[in-house]
Backbone bond lengths (Angstrom), bond angles and torsions (degrees), N, CA, C in turn:
res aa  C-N    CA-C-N  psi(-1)  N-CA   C-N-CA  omega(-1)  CA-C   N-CA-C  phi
1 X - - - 1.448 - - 1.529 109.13 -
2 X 1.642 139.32 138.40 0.937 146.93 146.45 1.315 120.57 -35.75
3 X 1.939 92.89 117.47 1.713 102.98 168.61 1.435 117.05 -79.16
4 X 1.260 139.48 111.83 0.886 158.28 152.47 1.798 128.13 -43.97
5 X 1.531 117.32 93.69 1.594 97.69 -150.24 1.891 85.24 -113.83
6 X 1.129 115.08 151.03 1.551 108.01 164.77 1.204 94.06 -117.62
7 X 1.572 136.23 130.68 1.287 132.01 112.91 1.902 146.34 -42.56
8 X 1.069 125.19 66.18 1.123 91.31 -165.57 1.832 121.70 -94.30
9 X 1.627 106.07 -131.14 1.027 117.68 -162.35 1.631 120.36 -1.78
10 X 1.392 103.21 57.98 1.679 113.31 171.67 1.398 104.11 -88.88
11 X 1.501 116.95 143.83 1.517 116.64 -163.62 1.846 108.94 -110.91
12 X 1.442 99.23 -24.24 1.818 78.30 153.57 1.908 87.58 -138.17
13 X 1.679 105.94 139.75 1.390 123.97 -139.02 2.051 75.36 -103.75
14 X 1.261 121.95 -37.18 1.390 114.44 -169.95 1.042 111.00 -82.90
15 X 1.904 133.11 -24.47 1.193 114.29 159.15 1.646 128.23 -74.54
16 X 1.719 94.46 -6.15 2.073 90.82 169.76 1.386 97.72 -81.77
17 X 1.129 146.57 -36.90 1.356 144.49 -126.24 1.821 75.38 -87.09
18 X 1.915 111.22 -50.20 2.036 96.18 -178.98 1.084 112.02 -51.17
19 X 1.285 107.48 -46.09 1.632 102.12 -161.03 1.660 106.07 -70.20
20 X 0.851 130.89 -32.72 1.557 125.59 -177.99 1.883 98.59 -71.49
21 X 1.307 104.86 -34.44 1.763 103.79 -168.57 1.365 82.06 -76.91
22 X 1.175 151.41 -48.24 1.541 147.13 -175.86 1.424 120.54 -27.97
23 X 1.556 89.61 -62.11 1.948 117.45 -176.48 1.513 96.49 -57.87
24 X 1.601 116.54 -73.56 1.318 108.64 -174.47 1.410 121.60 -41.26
25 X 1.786 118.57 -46.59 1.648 107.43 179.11 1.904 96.96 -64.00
26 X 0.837 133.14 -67.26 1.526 121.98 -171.45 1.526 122.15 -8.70
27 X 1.706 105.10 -51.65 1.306 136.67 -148.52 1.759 88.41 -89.85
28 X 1.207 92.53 -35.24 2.313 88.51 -152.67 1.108 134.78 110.65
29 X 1.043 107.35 -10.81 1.319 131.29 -146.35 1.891 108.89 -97.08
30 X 1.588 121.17 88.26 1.458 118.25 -163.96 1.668 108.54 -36.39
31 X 1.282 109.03 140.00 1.701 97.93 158.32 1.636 110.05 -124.52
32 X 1.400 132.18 152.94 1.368 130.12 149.62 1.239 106.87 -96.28
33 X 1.318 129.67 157.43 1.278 149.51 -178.52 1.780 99.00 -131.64
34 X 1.052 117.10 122.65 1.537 126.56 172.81 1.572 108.84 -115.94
35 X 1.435 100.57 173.36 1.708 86.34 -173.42 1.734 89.60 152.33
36 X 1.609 104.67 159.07 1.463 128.43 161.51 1.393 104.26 -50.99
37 X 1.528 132.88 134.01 1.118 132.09 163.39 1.901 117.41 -52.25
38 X 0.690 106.43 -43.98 1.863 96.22 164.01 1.593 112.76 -67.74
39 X 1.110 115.30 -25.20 1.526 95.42 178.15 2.094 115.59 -93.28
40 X 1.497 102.62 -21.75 1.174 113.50 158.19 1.889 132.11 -59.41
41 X 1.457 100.55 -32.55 1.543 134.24 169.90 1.837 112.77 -64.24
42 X 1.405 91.84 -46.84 1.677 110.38 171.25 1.673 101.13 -57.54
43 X 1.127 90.78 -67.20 1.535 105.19 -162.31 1.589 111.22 -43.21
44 X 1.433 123.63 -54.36 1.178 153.94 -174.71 1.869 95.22 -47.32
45 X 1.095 88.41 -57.85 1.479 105.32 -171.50 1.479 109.34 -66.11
46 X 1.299 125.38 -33.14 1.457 146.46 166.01 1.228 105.91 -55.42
47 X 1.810 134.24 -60.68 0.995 137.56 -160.87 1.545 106.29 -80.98
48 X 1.373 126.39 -9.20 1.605 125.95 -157.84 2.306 88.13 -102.91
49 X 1.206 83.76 -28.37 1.718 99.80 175.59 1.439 138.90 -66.45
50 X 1.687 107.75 -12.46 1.137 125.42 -168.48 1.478 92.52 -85.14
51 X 1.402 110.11 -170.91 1.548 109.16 -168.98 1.684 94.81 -98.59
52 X 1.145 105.07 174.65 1.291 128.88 164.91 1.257 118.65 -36.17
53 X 1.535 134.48 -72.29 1.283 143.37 -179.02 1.818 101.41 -44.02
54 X 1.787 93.15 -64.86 1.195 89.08 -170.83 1.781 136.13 -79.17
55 X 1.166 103.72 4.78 1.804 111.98 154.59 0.749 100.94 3.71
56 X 2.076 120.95 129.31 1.671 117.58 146.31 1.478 97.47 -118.73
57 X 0.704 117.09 126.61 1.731 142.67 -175.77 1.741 74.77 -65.00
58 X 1.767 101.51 135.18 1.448 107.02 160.89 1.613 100.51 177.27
59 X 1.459 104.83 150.05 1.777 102.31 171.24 1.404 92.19 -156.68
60 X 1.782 105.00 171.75 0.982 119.60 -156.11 1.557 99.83 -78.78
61 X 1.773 113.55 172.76 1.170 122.88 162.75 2.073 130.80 -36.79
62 X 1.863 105.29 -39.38 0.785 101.07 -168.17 1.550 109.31 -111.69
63 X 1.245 104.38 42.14 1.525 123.80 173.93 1.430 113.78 -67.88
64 X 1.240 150.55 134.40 1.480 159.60 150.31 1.739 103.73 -7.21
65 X 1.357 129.80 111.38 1.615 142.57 158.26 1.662 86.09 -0.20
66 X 1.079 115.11 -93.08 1.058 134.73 -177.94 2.167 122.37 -4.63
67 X 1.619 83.42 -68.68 1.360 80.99 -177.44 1.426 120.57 -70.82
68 X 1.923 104.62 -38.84 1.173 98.98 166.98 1.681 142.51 -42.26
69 X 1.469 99.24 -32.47 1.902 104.98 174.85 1.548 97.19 -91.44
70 X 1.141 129.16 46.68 1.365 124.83 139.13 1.695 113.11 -129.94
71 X 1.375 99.53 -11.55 1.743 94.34 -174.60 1.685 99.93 -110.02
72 X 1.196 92.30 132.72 1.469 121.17 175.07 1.746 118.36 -60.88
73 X 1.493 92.98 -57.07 1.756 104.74 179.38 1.370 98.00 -104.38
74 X 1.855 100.55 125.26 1.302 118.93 173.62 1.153 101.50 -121.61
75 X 1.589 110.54 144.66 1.991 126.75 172.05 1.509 91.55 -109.34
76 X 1.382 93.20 143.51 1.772 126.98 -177.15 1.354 135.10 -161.20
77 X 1.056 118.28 119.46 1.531 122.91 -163.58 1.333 103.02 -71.66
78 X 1.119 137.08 8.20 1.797 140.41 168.71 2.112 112.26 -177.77
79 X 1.048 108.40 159.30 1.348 111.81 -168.26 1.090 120.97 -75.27
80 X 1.503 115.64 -7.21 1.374 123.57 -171.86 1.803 93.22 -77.09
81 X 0.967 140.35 -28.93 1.526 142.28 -172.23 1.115 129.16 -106.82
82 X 1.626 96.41 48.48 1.965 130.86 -163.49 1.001 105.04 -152.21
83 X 1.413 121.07 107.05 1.498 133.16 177.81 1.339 116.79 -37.58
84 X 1.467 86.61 -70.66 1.419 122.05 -153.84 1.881 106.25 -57.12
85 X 1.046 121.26 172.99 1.361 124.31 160.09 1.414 113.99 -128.73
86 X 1.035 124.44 31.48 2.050 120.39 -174.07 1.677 103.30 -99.53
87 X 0.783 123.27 -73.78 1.590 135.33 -153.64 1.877 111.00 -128.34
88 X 1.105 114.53 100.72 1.900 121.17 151.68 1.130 122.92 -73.61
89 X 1.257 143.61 126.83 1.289 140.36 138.21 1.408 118.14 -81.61
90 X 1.175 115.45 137.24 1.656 107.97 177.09 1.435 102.87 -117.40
91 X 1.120 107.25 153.41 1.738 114.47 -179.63 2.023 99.52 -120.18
92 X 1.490 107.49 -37.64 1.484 108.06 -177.10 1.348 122.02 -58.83
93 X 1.223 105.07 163.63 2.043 113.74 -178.34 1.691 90.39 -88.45
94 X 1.080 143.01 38.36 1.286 144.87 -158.13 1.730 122.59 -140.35
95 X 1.144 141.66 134.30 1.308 137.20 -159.66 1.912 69.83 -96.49
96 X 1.963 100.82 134.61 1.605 94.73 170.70 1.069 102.19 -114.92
97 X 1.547 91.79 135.42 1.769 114.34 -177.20 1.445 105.89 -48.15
98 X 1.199 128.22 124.88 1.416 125.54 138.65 2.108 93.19 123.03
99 X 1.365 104.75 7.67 1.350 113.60 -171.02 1.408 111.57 -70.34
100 X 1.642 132.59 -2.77 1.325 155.18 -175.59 1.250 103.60 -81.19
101 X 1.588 147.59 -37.46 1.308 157.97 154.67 1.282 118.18 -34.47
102 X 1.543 125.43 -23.11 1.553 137.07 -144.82 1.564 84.19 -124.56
103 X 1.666 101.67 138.72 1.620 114.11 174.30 1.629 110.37 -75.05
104 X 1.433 107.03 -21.47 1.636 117.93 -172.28 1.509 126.86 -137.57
105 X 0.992 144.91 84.91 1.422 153.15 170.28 1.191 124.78 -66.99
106 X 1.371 126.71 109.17 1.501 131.97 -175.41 1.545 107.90 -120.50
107 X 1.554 108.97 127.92 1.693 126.78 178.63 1.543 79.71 -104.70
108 X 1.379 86.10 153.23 1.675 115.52 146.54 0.967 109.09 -145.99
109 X 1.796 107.48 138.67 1.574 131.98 -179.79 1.140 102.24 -112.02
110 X 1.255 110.18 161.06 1.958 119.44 -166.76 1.578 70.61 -124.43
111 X 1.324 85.49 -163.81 1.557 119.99 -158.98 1.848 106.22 -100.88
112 X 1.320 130.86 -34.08 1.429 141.59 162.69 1.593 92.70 -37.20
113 X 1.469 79.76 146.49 2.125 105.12 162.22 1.344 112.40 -56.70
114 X 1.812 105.98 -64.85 1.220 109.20 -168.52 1.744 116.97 -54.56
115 X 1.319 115.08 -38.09 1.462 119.82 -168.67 2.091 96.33 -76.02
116 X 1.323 116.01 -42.08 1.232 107.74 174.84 1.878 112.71 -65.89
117 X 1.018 118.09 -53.44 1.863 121.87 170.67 1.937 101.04 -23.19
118 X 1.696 73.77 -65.27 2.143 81.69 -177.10 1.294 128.80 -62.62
119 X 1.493 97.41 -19.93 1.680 91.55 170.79 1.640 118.82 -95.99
120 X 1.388 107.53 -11.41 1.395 106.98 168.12 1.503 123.18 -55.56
121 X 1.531 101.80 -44.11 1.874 119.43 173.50 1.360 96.31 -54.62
122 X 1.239 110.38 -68.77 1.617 97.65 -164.82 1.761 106.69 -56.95
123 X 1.137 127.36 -45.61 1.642 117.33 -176.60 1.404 123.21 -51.04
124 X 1.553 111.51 -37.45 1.235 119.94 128.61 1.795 150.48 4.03
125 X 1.757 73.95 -72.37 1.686 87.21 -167.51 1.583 94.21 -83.81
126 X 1.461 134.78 -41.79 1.413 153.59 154.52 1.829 111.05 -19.37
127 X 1.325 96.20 -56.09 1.892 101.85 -168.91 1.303 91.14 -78.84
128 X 1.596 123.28 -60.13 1.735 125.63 -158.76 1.638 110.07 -53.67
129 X 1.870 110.53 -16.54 1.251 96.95 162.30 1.278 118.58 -114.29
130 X 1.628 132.16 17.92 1.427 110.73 134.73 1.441 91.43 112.87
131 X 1.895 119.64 19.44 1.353 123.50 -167.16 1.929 98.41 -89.18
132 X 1.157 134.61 160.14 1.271 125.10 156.89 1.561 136.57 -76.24
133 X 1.436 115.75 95.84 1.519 150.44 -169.10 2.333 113.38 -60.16
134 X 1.427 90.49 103.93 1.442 93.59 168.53 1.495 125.53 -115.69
135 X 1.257 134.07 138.41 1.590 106.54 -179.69 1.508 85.30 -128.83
136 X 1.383 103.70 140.25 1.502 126.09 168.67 2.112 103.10 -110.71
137 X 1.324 98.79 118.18 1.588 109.72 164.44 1.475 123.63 -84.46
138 X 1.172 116.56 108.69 1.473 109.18 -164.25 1.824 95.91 -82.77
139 X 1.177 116.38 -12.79 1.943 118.30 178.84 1.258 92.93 -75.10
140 X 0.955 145.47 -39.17 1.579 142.54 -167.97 1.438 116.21 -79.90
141 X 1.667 106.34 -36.39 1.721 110.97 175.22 1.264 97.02 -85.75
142 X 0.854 151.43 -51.97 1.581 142.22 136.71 1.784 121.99 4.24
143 X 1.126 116.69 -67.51 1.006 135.55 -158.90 1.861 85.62 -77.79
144 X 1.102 119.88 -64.29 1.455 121.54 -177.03 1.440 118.56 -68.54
145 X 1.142 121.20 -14.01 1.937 118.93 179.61 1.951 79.63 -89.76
146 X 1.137 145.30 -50.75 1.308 138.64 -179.06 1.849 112.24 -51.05
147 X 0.920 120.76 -21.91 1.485 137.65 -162.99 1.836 97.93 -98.67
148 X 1.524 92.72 -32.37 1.748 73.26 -175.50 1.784 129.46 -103.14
């Protein structure tokens, strides 16, 4: 069954979304990223922005056979157009269809009402069916990398 992880109160949601796409290329480990096409567009644009060293090799869903079986991190406007089965990222206010296939599911919540309201439904919709529930506080890892 899919682990289900929420991150929340992260205060800019596209620079966690690198750093988590970072860890996974480090690791090997395929990721999809799903999401609203403007926030996938952001992202894209985010990842081409990082520095040099830190590059994450990634292209979209409707990239050439080709490039896709060399890139690890794929962006996709739904899950059906994700090979892989290891790791989702979601960027949408939306439970994504087909997110039950994936060993690992990662939300991120920003700091807004509206984006916290929407992620409550979905945590919700996640527990009421009995999936296994993690929450990571990014104010608290925050609060403790400042402490040390």
């Amino acid at each position: 069954m899919t682990e289900v992880s929420f991150h929340f109160n992260v205060p800019d949601k596209l620079r966690h979304a690198c750093l988590l796409l970072r860890k996974a290329h480090q690791s090997g480990r395929p990721m999809g990223v799903v999401g609203p096409p403007a926030e996938l567009q952001a992202l894209d644009t985010a990842l081409w922005e990082v520095s040099a060293p830190d590059f994450i090799p990634h292209c979209s869903s409707d990239a050439p056979a080709q490039v896709l079986a060399q890139t690890s991190i794929v962006l996709a406007p739904d899950c059906s157009a994700i090979e892989h089965s290891h790791m989702l990222l979601q960027l949408g206010s939306e439970v994504p269809a087909g997110f039950e296939r994936f060993e690992r599911l990662i939300e991120i919540v920003g700091l807004d009402a509206p984006d916290r309201q929407q992620a409550r439904r979905r945590w919700r919709y996640y527990a009421d069916r009995g999936y296994a529930m993690k929450r990571w506080d990014a104010s608290a890892a925050a609060g403790s990398r400042r402490k040390a």
